[in-house]
PLY file of the C-alpha trace (Angstrom):
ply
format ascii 1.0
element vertex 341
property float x
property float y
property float z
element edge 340
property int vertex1
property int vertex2
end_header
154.53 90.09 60.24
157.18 90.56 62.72
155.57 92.57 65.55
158.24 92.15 67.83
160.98 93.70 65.57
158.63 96.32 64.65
157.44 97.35 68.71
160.94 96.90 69.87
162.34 99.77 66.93
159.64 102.16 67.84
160.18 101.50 71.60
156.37 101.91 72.63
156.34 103.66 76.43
155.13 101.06 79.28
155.32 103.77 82.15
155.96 107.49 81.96
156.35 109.54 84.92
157.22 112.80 86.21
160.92 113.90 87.34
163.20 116.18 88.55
166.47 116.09 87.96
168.51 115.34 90.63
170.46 118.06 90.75
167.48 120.43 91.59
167.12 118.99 94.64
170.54 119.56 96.96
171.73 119.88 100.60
170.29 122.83 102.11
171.63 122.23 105.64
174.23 119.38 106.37
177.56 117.87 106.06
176.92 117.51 102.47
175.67 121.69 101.98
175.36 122.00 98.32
175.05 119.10 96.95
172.63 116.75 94.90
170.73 114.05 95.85
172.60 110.70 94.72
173.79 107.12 95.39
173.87 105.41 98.96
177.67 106.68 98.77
176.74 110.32 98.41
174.26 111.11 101.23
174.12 111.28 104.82
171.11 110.66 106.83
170.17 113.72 108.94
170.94 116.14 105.83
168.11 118.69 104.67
167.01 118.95 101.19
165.30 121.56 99.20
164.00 121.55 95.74
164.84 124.51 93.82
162.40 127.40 92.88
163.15 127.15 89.64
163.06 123.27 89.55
160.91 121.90 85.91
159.42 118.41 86.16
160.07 116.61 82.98
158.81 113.34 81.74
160.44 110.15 81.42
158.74 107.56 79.21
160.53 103.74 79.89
160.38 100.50 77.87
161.89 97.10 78.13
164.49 96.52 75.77
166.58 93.50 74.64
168.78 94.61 77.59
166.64 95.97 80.33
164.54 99.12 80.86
165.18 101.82 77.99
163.77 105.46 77.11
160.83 104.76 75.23
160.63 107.13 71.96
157.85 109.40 73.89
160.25 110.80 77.08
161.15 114.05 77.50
164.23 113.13 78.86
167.09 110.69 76.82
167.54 109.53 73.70
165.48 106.28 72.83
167.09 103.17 73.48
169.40 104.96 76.37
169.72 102.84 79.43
167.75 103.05 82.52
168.71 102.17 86.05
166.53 101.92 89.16
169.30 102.85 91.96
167.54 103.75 95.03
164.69 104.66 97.43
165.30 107.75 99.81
162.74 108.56 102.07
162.83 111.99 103.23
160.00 113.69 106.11
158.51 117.40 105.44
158.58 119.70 108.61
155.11 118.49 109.70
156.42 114.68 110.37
155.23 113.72 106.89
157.20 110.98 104.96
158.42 111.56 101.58
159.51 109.00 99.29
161.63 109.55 96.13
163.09 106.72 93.26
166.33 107.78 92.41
166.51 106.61 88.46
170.22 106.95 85.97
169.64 107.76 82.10
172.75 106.56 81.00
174.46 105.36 77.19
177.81 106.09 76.14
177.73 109.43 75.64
175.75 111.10 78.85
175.01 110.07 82.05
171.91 111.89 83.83
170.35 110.70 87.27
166.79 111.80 87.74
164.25 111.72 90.94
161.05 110.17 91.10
158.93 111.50 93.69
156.16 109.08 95.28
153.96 112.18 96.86
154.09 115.73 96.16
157.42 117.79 96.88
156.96 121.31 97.53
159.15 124.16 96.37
161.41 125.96 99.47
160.67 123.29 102.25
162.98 121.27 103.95
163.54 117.79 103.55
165.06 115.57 106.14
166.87 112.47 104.58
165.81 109.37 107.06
166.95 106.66 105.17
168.15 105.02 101.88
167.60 101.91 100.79
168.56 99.50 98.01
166.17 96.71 98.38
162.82 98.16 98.77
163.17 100.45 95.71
162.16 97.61 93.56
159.25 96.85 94.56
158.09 100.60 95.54
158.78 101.16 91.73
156.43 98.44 91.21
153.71 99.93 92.91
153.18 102.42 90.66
153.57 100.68 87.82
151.18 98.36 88.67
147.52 98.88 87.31
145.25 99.07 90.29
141.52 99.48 90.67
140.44 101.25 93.69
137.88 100.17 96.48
134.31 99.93 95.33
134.79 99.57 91.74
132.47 97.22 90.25
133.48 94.15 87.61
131.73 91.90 85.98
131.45 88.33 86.47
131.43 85.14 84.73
127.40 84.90 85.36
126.97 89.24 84.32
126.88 90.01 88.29
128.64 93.41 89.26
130.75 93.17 91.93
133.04 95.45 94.52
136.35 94.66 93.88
136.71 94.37 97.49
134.54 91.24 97.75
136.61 89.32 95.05
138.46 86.36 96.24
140.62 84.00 94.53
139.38 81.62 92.42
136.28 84.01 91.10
134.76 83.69 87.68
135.26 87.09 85.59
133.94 87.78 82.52
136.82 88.27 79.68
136.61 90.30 76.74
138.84 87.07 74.76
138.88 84.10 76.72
135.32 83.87 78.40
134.78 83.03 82.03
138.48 83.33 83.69
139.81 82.31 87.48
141.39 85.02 89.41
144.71 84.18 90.01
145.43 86.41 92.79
144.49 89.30 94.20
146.75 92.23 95.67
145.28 94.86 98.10
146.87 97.27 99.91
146.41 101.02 101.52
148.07 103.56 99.49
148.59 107.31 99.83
147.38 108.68 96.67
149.14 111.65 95.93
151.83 111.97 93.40
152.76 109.11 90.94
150.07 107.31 93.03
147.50 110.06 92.36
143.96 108.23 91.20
142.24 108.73 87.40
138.71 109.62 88.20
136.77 108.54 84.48
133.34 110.33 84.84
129.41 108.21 85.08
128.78 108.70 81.15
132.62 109.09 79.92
133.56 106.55 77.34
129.83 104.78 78.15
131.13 103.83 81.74
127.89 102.95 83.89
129.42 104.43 87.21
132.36 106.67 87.92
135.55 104.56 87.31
138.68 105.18 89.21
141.86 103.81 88.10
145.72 103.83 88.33
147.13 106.16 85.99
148.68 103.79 84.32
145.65 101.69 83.80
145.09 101.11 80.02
141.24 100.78 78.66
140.10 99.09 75.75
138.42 100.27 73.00
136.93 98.53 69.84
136.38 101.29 67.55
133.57 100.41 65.01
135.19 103.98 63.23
138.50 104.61 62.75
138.19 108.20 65.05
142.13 108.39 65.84
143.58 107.25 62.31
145.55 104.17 63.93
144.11 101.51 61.08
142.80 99.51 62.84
139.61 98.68 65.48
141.37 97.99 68.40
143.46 100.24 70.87
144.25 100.31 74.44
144.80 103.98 75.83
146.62 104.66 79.55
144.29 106.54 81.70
146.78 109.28 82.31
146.56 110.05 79.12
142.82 111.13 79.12
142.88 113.37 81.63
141.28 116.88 80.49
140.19 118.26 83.86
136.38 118.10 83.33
135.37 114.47 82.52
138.46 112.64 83.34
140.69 114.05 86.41
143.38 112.93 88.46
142.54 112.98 91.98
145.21 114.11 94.97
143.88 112.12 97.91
144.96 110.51 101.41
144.89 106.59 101.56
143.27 104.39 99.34
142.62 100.73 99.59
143.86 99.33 95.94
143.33 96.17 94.40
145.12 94.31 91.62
143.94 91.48 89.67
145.76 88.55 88.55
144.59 85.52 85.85
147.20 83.27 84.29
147.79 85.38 81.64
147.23 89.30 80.32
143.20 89.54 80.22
140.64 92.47 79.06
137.84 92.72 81.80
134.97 94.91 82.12
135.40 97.39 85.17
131.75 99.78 85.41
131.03 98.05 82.32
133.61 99.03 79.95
136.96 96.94 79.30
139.92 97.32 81.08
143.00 95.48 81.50
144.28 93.38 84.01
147.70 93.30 85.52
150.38 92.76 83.16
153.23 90.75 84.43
156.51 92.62 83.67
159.72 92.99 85.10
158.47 96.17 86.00
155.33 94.21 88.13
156.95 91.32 88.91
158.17 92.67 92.73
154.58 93.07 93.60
153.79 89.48 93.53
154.26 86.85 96.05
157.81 85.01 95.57
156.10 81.84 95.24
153.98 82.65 92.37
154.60 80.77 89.24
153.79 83.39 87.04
156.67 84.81 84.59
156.82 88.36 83.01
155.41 87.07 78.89
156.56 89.24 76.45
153.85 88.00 74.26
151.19 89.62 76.55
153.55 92.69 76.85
154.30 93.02 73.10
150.89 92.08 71.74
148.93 95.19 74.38
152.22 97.75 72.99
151.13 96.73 69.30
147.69 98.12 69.90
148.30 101.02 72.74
148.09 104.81 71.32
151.00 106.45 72.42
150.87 110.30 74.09
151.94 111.71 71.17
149.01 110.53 68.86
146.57 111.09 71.50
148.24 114.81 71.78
147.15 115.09 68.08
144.04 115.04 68.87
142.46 117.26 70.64
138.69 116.18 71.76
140.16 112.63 72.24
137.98 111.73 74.56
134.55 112.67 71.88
136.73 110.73 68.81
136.92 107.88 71.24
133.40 107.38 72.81
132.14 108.25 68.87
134.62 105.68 67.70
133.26 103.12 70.16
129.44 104.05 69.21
129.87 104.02 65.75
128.70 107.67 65.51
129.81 109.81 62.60
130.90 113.20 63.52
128.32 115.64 61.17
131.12 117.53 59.76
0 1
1 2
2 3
3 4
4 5
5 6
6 7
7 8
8 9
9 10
10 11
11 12
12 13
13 14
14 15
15 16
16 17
17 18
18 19
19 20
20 21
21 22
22 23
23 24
24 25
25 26
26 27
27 28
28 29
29 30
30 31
31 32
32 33
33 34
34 35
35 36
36 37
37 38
38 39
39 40
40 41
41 42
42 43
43 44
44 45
45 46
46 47
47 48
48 49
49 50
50 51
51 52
52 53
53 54
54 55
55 56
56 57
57 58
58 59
59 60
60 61
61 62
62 63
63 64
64 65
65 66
66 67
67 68
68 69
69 70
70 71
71 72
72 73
73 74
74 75
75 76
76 77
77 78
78 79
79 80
80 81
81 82
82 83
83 84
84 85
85 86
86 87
87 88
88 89
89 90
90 91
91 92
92 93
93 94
94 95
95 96
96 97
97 98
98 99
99 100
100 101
101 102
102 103
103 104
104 105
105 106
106 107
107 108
108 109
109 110
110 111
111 112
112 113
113 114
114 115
115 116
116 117
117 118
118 119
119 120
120 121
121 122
122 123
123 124
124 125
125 126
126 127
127 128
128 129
129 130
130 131
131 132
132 133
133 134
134 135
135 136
136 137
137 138
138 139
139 140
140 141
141 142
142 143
143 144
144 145
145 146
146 147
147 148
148 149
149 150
150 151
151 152
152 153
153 154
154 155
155 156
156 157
157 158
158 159
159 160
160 161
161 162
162 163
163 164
164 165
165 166
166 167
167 168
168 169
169 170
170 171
171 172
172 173
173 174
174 175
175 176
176 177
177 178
178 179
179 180
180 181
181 182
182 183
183 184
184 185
185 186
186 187
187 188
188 189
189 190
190 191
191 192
192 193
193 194
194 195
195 196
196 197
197 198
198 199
199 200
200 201
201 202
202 203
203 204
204 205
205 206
206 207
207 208
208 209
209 210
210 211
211 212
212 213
213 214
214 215
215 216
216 217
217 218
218 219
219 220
220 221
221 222
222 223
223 224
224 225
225 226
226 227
227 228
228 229
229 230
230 231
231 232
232 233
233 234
234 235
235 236
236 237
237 238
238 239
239 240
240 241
241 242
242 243
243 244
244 245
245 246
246 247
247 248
248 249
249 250
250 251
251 252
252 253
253 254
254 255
255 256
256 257
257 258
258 259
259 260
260 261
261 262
262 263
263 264
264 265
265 266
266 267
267 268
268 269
269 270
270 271
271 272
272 273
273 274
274 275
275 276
276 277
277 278
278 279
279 280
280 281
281 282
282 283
283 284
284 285
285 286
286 287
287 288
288 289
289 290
290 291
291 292
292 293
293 294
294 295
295 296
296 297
297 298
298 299
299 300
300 301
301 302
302 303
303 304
304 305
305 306
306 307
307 308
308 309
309 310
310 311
311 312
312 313
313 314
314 315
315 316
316 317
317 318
318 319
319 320
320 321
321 322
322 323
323 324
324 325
325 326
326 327
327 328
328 329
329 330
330 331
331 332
332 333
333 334
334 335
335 336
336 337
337 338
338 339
339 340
């Protein structure tokens, strides 16, 4: 079977986030009064911004395609298979000295051009924005940063011998336990302090919650693993990856507006499933997306057999949305627990 024809058609979502469009968000006092945020070309540093009141965040649900990122078939915003740039990073400070930083992102084909913002942290309604700088180069690898899957500080895996340890105490060249490919090295290992509000904003998976053994906490992003000895979610078949995001219901699975956050990501030579509070979770997946959060000197290439082979199995928003009690159908599914009905 050709999967790759097959994913690429139906444009699975890597990353979906949360935007404005631009033009919500304009000059409120400055040479530029009036208007939108934009390109390097169209802003001047020392200009105030304010989002509108009646501002809507929509979401925007990316892919890679034959040609670079694409609308995946689950955004709110384009048409599948429209074009999407990465332009810029502006970083803006609130009143009370507080930075601010926002992706400026272009939905473009040959019909419609759209350019959307991607804030980092929160933006509030009717405050003031200074504009402090703009900047090409770093919006790469900020864009990264949220794309890449994360665990946070004192998150236990398991290792190649069944030990549980604190991601924190992981060094390179570690033994961990994979789901497919036994006892794996660590690669590498990315930490860094994060402020995790916004995009950045932690899942918190509740002790008990899809048979974790602790609370897990996770980028949004994250995607879990589940074998499902039922078929709970009508997909056909027993395995399925599902984004964190996704799960969140407010009661057993939140997101989590903090302050700063040490954050880890793990690296083996290739895309792995490992057991995080002792249920299976993915490691980082080396994209194009990813790829500005590692070292330069890295050997590692994006594989679009990795990437292709975890969108063949991944459960998309809008089947999830189906649901309803997704989170019951899924720890059920894993169980092998018929529902009485």
């Amino acid at each position: 079977m050709n999967f790759q024809g097959e994913i690429m058609t139906r444009r699975t979502a890597q990353f979906t986030f949360s935007t404005y469009p631009a033009d919500a968000l304009t000059v409120s006092t400055g040479a530029n009064e009036g208007d939108a945020i934009g390109l390097m070309k169209d802003v001047v540093p020392g200009d105030y911004y304010r989002l509108s009141r009646q501002a809507n965040m929509a979401s925007l649900a990316i892919c890679e395609g034959p040609k670079g990122q694409e609308v995946a078939d689950a955004s709110q915003l384009g048409r599948p298979g429209d074009g999407v740039t990465l332009d810029l990073c502006h970083t803006l400070m609130a009143p009370e000295g507080k930075m601010v930083e926002l992706l400026l992102l272009t939905i473009w084909s040959d019909a419609k051009t759209s350019r959307h913002v991607l804030p980092l942290t929160t933006l509030q309604i009717a405050t003031d924005y200074e504009l402090v700088t703009s900047e090409i180069e770093s919006a790469p690898r900020r864009f990264a940063d949220i794309a890449s899957v994360s665990f946070l500080a004192g998150t236990h895996l398991t290792m190649a011998n069944g030990v549980q340890k604190p991601v924190e105490a992981l060094v390179v060249g570690d033994r961990v336990l994979t789901r497919d490919n036994g006892p794996q090295e660590i690669r590498w290992i990315g930490q860094q302090t994060m402020r995790t509000t916004g995009a950045l904003a932690p899942i918190r998976i509740t002790e008990g919650t899809l048979n974790t053994a602790r609370d897990l906490r996770l980028s949004p992003h994250h995607r879990l693993f589940i074998w499902q000895r039922n078929d709970e979610v009508g997909t056909g078949r027993a395995e399925v990856m599902v984004k964190a995001g996704y799960l969140v219901d407010g009661a057993t699975v939140v997101q989590e507006e903090g302050g700063h956050e040490d954050t880890y990501h793990i690296l083996f030579d290739g895309h792995e499933i490992i057991y995080a509070e002792g249920i299976a979770v993915e490691s980082l997946l080396v994209t194009s997306q990813t790829r500005a959060a590692l070292p330069e000197d890295l050997d590692i290439a994006p594989s679009d057999a990795d990437r292709l082979n975890a969108s063949e199995i991944e459960l998309s928003k809008t089947v999830l949305d189906k649901q309803g009690d997704v989170i019951d159908r899924l720890t059920r599914a894993s169980k092998g627990v018929l529902r009485d009905d």
